[in-house]
Each structure stands twice: as C-alpha cells, then as structure tokens.
matplotlib code that plots the C-alpha trace (Angstrom):
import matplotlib.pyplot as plt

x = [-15.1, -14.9, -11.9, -9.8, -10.0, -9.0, -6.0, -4.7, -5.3, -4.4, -0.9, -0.3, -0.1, 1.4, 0.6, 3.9, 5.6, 6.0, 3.1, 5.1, 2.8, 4.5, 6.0, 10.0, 12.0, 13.5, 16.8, 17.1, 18.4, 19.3, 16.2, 17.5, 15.7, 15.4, 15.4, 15.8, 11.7, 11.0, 13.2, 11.3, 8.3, 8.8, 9.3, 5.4, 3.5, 4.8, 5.3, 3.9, 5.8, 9.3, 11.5, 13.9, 14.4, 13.6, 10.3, 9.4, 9.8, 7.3, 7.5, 6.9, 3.7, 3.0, 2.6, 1.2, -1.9, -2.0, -2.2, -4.8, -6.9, -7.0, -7.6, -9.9, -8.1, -7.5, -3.6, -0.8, 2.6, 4.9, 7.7, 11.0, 9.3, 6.4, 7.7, 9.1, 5.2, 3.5, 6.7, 6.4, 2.4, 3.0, 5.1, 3.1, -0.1, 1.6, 3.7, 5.5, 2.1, -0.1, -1.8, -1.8, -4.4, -2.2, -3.8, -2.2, -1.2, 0.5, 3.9, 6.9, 9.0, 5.7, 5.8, 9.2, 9.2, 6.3, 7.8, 11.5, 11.2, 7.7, 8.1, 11.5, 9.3, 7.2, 4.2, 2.9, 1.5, -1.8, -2.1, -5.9, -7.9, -8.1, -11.4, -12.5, -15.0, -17.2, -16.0, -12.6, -14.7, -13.8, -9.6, -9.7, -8.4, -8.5, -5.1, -5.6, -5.0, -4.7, -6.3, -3.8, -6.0, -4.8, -7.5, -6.9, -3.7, -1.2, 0.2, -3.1, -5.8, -8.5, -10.4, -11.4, -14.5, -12.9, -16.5, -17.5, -14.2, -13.9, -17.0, -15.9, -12.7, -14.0, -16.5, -13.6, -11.3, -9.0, -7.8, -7.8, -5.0, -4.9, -2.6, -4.2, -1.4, -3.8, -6.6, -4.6, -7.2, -10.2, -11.1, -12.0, -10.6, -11.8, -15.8, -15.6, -14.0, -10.6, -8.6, -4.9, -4.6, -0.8, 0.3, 3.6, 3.9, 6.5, 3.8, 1.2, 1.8, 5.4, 4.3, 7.6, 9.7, 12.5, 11.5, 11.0, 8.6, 5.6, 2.2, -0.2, -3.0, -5.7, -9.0, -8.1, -5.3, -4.2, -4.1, -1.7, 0.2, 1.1, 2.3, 4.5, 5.7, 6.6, 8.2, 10.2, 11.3, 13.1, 14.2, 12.5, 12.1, 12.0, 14.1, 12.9, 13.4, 11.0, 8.7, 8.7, 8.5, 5.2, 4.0, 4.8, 3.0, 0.1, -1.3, -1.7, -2.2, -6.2, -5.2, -2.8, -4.8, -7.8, -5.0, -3.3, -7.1, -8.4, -5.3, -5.4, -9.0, -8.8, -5.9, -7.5, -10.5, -8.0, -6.0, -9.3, -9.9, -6.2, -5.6, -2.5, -4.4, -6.3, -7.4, -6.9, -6.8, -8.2, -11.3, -12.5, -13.7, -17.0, -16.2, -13.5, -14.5, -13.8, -15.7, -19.1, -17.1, -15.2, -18.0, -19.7, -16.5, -14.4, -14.8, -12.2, -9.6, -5.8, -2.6, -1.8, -3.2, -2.1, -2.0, -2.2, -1.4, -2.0, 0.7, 3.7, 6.8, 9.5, 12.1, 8.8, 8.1, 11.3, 11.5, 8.0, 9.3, 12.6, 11.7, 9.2, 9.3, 7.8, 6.9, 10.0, 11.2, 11.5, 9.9, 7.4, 5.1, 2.9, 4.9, 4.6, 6.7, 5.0, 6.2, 5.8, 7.8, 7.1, 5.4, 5.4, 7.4, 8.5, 7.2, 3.9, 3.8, 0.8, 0.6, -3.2, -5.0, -3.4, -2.3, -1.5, -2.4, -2.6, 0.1, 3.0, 1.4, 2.4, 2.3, 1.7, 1.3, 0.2, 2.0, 0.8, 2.3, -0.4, -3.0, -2.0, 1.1, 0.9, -1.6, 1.2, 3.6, 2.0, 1.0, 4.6, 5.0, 2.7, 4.2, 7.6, 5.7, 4.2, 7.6, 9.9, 7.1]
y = [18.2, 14.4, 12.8, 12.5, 16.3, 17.1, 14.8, 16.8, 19.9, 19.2, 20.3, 23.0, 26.1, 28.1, 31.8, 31.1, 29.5, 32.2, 30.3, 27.0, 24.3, 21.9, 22.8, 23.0, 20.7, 22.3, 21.0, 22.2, 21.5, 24.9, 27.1, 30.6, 33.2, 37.4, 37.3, 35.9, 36.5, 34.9, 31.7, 31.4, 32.0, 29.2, 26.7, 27.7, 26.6, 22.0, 21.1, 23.9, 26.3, 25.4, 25.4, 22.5, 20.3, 17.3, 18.3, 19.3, 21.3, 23.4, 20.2, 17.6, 19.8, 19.4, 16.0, 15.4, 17.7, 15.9, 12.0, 13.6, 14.3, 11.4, 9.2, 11.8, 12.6, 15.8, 15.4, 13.6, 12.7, 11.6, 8.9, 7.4, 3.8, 2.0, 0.1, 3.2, 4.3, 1.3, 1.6, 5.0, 4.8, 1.7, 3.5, 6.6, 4.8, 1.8, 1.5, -0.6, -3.1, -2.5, -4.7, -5.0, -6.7, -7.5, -9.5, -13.1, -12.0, -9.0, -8.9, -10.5, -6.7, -6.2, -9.3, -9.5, -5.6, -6.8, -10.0, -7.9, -4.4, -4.6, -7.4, -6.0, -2.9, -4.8, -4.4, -7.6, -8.7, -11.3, -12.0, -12.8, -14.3, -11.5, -13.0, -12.4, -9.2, -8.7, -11.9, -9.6, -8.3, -11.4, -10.4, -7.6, -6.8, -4.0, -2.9, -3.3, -0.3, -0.9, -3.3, -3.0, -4.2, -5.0, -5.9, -7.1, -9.1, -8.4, -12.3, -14.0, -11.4, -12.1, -8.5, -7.9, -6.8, -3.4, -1.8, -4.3, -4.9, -1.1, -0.8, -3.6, -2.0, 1.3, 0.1, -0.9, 2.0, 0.7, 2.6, 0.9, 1.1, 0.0, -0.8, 0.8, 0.5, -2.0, 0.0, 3.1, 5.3, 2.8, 2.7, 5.3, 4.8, 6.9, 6.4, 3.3, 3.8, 3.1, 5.8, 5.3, 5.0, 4.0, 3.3, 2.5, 5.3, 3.7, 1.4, 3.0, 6.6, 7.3, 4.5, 4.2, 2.2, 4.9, 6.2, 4.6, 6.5, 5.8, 7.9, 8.0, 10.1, 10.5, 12.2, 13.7, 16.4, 15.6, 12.3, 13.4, 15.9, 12.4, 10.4, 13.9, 13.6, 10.2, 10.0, 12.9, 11.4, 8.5, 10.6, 9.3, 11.6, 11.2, 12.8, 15.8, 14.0, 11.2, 13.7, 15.2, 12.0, 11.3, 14.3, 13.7, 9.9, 10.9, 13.2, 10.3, 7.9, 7.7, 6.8, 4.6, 2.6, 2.1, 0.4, -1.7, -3.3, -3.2, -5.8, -7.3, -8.1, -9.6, -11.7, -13.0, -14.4, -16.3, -17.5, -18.9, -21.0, -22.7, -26.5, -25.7, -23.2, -24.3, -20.6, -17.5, -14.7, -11.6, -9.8, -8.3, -11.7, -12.7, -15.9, -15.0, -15.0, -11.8, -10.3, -9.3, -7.2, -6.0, -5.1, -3.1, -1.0, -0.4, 1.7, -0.4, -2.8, -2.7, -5.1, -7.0, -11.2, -14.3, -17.5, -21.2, -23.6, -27.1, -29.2, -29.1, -29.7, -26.6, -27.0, -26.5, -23.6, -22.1, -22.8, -20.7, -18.5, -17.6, -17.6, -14.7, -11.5, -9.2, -10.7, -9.6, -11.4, -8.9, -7.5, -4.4, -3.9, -1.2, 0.5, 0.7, -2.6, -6.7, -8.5, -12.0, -13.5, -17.3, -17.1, -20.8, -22.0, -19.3, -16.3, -16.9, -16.8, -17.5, -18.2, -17.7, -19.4, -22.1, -21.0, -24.9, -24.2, -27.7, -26.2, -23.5, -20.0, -16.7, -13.2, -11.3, -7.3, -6.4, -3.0, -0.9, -3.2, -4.2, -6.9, -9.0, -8.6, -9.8, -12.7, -14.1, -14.3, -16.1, -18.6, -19.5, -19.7, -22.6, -24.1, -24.4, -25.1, -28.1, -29.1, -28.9, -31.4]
z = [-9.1, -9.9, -8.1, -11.5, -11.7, -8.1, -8.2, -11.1, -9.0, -5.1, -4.3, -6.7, -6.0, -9.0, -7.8, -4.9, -7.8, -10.3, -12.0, -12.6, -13.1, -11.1, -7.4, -7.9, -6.3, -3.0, -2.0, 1.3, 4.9, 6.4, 6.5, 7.2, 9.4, 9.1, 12.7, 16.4, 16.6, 13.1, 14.2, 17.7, 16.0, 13.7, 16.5, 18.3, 15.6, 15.3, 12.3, 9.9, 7.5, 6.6, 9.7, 9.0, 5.5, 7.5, 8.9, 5.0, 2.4, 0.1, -1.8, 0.7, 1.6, -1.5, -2.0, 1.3, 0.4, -2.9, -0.8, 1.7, -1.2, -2.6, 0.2, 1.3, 4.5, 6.2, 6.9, 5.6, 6.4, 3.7, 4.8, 2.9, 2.0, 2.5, 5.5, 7.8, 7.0, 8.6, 11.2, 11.8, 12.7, 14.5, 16.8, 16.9, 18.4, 20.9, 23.7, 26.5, 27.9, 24.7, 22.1, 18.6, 16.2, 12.8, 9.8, 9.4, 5.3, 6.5, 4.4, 6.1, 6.8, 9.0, 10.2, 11.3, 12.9, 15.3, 16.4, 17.0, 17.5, 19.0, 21.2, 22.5, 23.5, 25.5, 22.5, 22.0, 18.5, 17.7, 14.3, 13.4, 10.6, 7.7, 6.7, 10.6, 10.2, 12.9, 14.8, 15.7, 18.8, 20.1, 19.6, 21.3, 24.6, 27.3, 26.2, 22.8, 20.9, 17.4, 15.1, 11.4, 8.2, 5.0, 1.9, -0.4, 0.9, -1.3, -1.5, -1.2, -2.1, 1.1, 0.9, 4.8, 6.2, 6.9, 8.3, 10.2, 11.8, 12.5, 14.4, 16.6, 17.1, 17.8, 20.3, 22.9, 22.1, 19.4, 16.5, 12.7, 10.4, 7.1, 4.0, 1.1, -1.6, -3.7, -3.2, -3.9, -5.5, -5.8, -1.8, 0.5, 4.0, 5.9, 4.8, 5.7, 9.5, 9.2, 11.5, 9.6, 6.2, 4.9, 1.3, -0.2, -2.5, -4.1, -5.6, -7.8, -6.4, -7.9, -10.7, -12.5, -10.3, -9.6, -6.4, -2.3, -0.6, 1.9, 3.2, 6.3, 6.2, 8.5, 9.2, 13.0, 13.1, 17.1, 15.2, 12.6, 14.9, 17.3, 14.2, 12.5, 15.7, 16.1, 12.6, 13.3, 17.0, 14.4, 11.4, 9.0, 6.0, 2.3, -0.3, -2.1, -5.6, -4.4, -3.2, -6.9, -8.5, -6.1, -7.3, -10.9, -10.6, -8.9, -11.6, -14.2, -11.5, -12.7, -16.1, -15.2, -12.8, -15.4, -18.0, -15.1, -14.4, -17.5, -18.5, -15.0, -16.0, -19.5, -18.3, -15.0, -17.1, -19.8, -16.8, -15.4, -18.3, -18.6, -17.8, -15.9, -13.5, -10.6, -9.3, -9.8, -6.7, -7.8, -6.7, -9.5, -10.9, -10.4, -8.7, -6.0, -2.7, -1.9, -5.1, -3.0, -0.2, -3.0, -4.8, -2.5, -0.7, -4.2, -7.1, -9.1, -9.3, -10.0, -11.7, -9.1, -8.4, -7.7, -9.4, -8.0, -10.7, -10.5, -9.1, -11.0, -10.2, -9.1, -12.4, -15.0, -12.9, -13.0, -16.7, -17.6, -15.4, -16.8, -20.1, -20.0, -22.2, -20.3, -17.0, -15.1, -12.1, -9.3, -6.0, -5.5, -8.3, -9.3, -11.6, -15.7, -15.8, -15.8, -13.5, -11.2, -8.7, -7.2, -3.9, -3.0, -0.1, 2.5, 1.1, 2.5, 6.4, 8.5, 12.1, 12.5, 9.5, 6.7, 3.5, 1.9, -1.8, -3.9, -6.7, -6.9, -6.5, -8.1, -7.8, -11.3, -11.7, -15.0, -16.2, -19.4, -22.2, -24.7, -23.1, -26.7, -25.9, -22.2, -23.1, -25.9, -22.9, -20.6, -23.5, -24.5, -20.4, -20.3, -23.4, -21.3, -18.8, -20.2, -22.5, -19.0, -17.1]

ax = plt.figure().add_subplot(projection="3d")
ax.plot(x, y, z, "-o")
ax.set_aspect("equal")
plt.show()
C-alpha cells in the first residue's frame, strides 16, 4: 500500500471496537484486575497492555502505532507536547559526564533546557554548525553520546546533511536524534540513519491548533523500552482527548500537507520577485541553498518559511504586520490557520554560527485558505509597508 493508504489504516482496529471506525476515547486512570495473578501478570510484561492510564490507554496505542507508521519506525511513544518529547529522549539517552551534539538553530525551549537542566546534571551541551555534514566527525568526543539534528531549521530553514552526519556519528558510538515536525510526513528518518525521530504532534499531526502533544519513534525496541521508561520515570503523559485529536489529524494529514505546500510554493515564488524582499528561506525553491539536499532526502515540502526583507525600519514592520487578514500573529504553526510572527531581534539565538540578516526576518506558515486569497494579503501588507516608511 502507498503511504497515503496506510496512514488511513494504522491504528485502527475496529474488530475490538465493536466495528467503530475510529478507536473510542478511553478516559481512564484506574485499570481494574479479575485477579491477584492477572494484576502481577500485568506488571512482567513493561509497558504493554493496559496496566495504568498513564502508561496508555487503547487509545494512546493507537496513535503511537499510527506515528510509527508514518515515520516508518517500529515503536512509538506519544508525549504531552513537543518539548517534554525532545526532553523526554534527551533524558532517556545522557547522563552525569556525557556529551551532547545540538544544532546552533535549535529553538530557544531546547536551547534553554540544555544550558539549565542539562548542565545542572553535569551533561554538557556543544552547539555546532547545522550546515556541518560530514565535518561533525570533528565535534565528536569519547563521551559523546548523542548528536540532535533538526532540518530544515524551523527559524532559518538550513536543511542538514542528516546521512552524512549520521555515519560520522555512528562510527564513534553516538546516537542521532532528530526534529522531524517540518518534515512530518515528507522525510523518512530512519532510511536515512537517524536513531530518534521526534515531532511536535501538535504541529501538522493534530493539524487544527486545539491540541499539545509530542512523538519519538524509533527503529530499535531496547531503544524504545529505555526512552518509555525514561518518560514514565518524569510523568510525562498526554491526555486521551489529544491522543484522539492526533488520531483524527493524522488521517487527512496527506491532504492537508499537499494544500499547505502547494500555497507555500506559489507564494514563495511571488515573494521572490517583490522589491521589499531580499530572500526568501524555503527549500522547496530552486534557488535556496538547501534545495539540492532537500531534493534528494524529501518527497515534499510543507507551509512553513521565512522572509528577510530589505531593511526597513521596525514601525513599517509592525504596521504590515498588524494589519493582515489572515496572517495571524501567533506562535506554533502547522495548523489550518495562516499565520507569521517577526523573528528579528532575540528570537533567533546562535552561539556557533552568525545569523546577521541585512533586513527584519519573518516566520510565515501558510494554512488552507485560498492561495488568491493569501497572495491579496500579503500585497496590501507591503502597501502599509511601503505608506508607514
């Protein structure tokens, strides 16, 4: 079966259900036993059946066998956001005296959990040139365990090298992590070595913008067995709504993602030919630098570039900004809405490489309004723009 079928498929089980379509939404804590032997039977096996609500329920099993297929992973556990997901795998894989490898346009939560949490734990963090590849050899140390990737960075777009830096990590012993939220159907992780594969559900998964929720999958079940663990250690657990919603996203998540690139598409090329623009960070087109890598390790694209205009000054900005119909002002994206938030300034941290842009950058994520409809608004956005200069 072609991947949009499967997705469509993995996860349901209607002959338990009483032939629902969908698996119902199990609100439950308490899991009750017939007997003494059937409870200490349940506690041999980690992790499987339904023992507690926290370590799962029909429909977190669900979902997670659902994720596993589409990144084409063999295990998967489901978290309550994107962040206790990287957090939770984090923790799973380093301790007191090791090493981590994190690309320099990792988000700032990341960011911020390595320099505090880690480093309190004695972990200690080296942030590295995304565009490094094969040159990461170099990074690595004898206590380096695990090397986290992120392409394409989701504030600045770089796409990594993820094969080549994969082999380098795997020849001295390090495991490789990645955010895949961009590439949340489109890449395949684990063909192209990465160990970990982590996605902020709440993105493109769940799709509507009403639910928090985070995944890591992997290929290696003592691999998956040490991260359930982990995650369960901490608490960490998602609701059974969110797992539903999850659900409920990922079926039209195909469909949804052609729209959301098709638009991002049509209005990365206009964007390209404005006055006011002096690049435009998407890989898809032809002329970023990261289209060849993209090129050859993705099957698609989604709704989410960047923007550097030329310099202009912050009030003009703020004036195209406010005034937009459907370009929203808010964090996350990946949802049916448009939105785009400013990323000059602080929002962009780097400690390893420059990011020094010659104009104001922006973040835009294209949702499933009409492309017309889209283009018109960021056309009266440059005629504020221009009337506020």
């Amino acid at each position: 079966m072609k991947k949009d079928t499967r997705l469509l498929h993995a996860g349901r089980h209607p002959e338990k259900f009483d032939g629902a379509v969908n698996p119902p939404v199990y609100h439950a804590s308490t899991i009750l036993h017939a007997s003494v032997a059937a409870m200490e039977k349940s506690g041999k096996t980690p992790f499987e059946g339904v023992r507690y609500g926290r370590f799962g329920t029909p429909t977190t099993f669900a979902l997670e066998e659902a994720v596993a297929e589409l990144e084409g992973g063999q295990r998967c556990v489901a978290t309550c956001s994107g962040l206790a997901a990287i957090t939770g795998a984090l923790m799973a894989c380093l301790k007191a005296g090791d090493h981590l490898l994190m690309t320099d346009t990792t988000y700032f939560p990341t960011r911020k959990f390595c320099d505090s949490v880690l480093a309190g734990l004695g972990i200690e963090t080296t942030y590295y040139d995304p565009l490094v590849g094969a040159g990461i050899a170099a990074l690595i140390r004898p206590n380096t365990r695990v090397v986290f990737t992120e392409s394409p960075g989701s504030l600045t777009f770089e796409v990594q090298d993820i094969p080549a830096i994969a082999a380098a990590a795997h020849a001295q012993g390090a495991l490789v992590m990645m955010d895949n939220t961009w590439g949340a159907l489109t890449f395949q992780p684990f063909t192209k070595g990465v160990d970990i594969s982590i996605q902020a559900a709440t993105k493109y998964i769940v799709g509507h913008a009403d639910a928090m929720l985070g995944t890591i999958t992997t290929i290696d079940p003592d691999l998956w067995l040490k991260i359930k663990s982990s995650v369960a250690a901490f608490g960490h657990c998602a609701g059974t709504e969110e797992m539903y919603l999850g659900l409920r996203g990922l079926r039209t998540l195909p469909v949804r993602l052609r729209h959301h690139a098709a638009t991002a598409l049509r209005l990365t090329r206009w964007l390209e030919s404005r006055p006011e623009v002096e690049r435009v960070l998407y890989p898809a087109l032809e002329n970023d630098p990261g289209h060849a890598l993209w090129r050859r390790d993705f099957s698609g694209a989604c709704g989410l570039f960047g923007v550097i205009l030329k310099p202009a000054a912050k009030d003009a900005v703020d004036c195209m900004l406010d005034g937009y119909s459907h370009f929203k002002l808010g964090f996350s994206w990946g949802g049916f809405e448009s939105l785009v938030i400013p990323t000059s300034g602080h929002s962009i941290i780097r400690t390893a490489t420059t990011w020094a842009p010659t104009g104001p950058s922006l973040r835009f994520h294209t949702g499933l309004e009409d492309a017309d409809d889209l283009l018109a608004d960021l056309e009266r956005g440059f005629e504020r723009l221009t009337c506020a200069a």
